[in-house]
N, C-alpha and C positions, 0 to 999 in steps of 0.2 A: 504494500500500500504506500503508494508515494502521497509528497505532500504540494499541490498546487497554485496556483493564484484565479482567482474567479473574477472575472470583471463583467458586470452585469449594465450596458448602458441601453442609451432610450430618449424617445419622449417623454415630457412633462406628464407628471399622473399615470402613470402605465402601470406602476402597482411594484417597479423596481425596487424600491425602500424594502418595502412587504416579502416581497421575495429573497430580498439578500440578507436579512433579518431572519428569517427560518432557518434556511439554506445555513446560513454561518454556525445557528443554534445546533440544527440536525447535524453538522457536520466535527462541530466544536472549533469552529474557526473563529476567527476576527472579524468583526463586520465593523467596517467603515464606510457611514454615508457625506460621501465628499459633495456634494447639493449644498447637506447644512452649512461645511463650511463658509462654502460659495454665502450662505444666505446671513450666515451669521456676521461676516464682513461686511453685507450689504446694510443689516443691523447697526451696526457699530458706526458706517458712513450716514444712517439717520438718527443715529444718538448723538451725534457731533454737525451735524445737518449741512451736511456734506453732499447730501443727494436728496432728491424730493420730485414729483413729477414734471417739475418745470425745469429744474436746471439741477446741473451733476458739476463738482470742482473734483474732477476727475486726476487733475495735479497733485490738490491737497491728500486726494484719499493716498498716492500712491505715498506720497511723504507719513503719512502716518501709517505704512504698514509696518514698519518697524515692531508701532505701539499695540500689533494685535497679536496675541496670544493665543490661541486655540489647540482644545486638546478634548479626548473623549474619556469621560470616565462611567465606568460597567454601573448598570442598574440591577441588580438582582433582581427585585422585583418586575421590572420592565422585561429583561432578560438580552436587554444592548446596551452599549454605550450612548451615553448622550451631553451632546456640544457644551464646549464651556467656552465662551467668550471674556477673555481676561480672569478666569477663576470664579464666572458668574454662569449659572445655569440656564441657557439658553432656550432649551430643545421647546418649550411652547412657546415663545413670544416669534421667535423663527418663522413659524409655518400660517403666518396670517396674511392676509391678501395684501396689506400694506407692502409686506418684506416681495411677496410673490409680482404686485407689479414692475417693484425695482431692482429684483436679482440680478435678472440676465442684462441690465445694462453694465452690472457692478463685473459680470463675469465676462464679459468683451474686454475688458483694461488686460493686458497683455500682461502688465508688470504684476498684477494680484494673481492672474492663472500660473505664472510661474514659480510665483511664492508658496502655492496652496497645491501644485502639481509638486516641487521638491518634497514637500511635508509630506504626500499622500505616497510618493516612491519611497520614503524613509518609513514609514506605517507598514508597506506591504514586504520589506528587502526579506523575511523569512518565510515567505511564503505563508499559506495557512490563512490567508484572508480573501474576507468577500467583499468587495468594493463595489458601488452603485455610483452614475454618473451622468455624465456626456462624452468624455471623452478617454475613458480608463483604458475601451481596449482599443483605442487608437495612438492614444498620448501618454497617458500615466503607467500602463501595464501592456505593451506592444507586445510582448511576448507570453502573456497570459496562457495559462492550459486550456483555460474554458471563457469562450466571449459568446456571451449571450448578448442581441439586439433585442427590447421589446417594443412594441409599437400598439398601436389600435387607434379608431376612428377619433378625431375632434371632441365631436358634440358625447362619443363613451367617456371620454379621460376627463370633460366637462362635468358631465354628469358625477361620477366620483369626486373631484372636486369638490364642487357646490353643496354634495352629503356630508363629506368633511365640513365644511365650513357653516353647516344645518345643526352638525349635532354640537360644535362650539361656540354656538349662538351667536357667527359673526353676523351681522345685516351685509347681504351681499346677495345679487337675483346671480337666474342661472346666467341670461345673456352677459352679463358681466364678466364671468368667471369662463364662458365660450373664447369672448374677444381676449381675455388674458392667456388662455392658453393657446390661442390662434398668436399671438404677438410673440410669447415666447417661443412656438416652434419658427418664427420667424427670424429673432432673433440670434434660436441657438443654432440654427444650417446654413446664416449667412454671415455668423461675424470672421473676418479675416483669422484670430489666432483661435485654432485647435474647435473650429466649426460641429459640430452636431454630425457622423457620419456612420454608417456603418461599417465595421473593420470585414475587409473583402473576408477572412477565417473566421468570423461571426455566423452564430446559428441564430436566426428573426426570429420571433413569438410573437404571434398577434393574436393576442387576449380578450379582441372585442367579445370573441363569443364563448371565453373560458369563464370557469370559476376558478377562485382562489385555489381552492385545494387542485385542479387539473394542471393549472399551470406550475405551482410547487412540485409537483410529481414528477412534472414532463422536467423541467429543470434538474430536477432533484438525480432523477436517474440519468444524466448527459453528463452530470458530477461522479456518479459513480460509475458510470464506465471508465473516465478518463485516471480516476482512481485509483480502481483496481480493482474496487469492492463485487461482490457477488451479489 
């Protein structure tokens, strides 16, 4: 039984998190969701209001990357790790439509991909991790054992979204949460550094018409072939 690197990327909302969060569990691996990072910076550049939806000082944030700190520490209860910005626990304030309309312009800046792409190569160097992304098995994990692409329709990754954002009482309609994930597929397959792609040795999964558990399975046993497991 060898030990390999898993790089799981995709579209916005495809359910990636969800699956490399099992997958890492079933397997006893490392799960890193390199997204938060991305979003947690993005955080830190509206707590200092650095970025806002009318104008971004895209200068200042790089000067202050110094001052960010990020690191994931295990939840038993949860059963993953989750973001600490500056030694502050991040993982809920992260994932709200505020953070979500301004991520991907924070993840175009060439100099923050490169700072948060060394960290995620320095996370994975022993292998035995499951990483989630955009650009893991093109950029961060080239040489990964297993690249899984997952994808599915708009208005489906919409729709999970908006439930997400139903059962944490944010006020947010669905077509809001449509045109945001339409802008960020827009944003992440056309910006110039380390674009939204699928690595040509990538196996696609499109989930529109899975369940949870189908897609965990199909993944699950493309890991243990590559394994060794029986």
């Amino acid at each position: 039984m060898k030990n390999i690197t898993i790089a799981i990327d995709g579209f916005s909302s495809t359910g990636k998190s969800t699956i490399a969060k099992e997958l890492a569990s079933k397997l006893k691996y490392v799960y890193v969701d390199s997204g938060a990072m991305y979003r947690a910076v993005t955080l830190y550049a509206m707590q200092h209001k650095l970025i806002s939806e009318e104008r971004f000082f895209k200068e200042k944030l790089i000067d202050e990357l110094k001052n960010i700190n990020l690191s994931f520490k295990f939840n038993a209860a949860l059963g993953f790790g989750e973001i600490y910005l500056n030694d502050v626990n991040v993982e809920t304030e992260i994932r709200n439509m505020n953070v979500s309309r301004l991520v991907s312009k924070v993840a175009e800046v060439p100099e923050v991909r490169r700072k948060l792409v060394e960290q995620q190569q320095q996370m994975g160097k022993n292998k035995c991790v499951v990483m989630d992304g955009r650009d893991i098995g093109t950029v961060v994990f080239p040489d990964a054992e297993l690249k899984i692409f997952m994808t599915a329709s708009a208005e489906k990754r919409a729709k999970r979204r908006f439930n997400e954002f139903m059962e944490r009482g944010e006020q947010v309609t669905f077509d809001e949460t449509l045109k945001n994930v339409e802008y960020r597929d827009h944003i992440d397959t056309t910006r110039e550094d380390s674009p939204l792609v699928k690595a040509k040795d990538a196996i696609e999964i499109d989930n529109s018409a899975l369940t949870r558990k189908e897609q965990f399975e199909k993944v699950y046993k493309l890991a243990l072939e590559i394994i060794g497991q029986d």
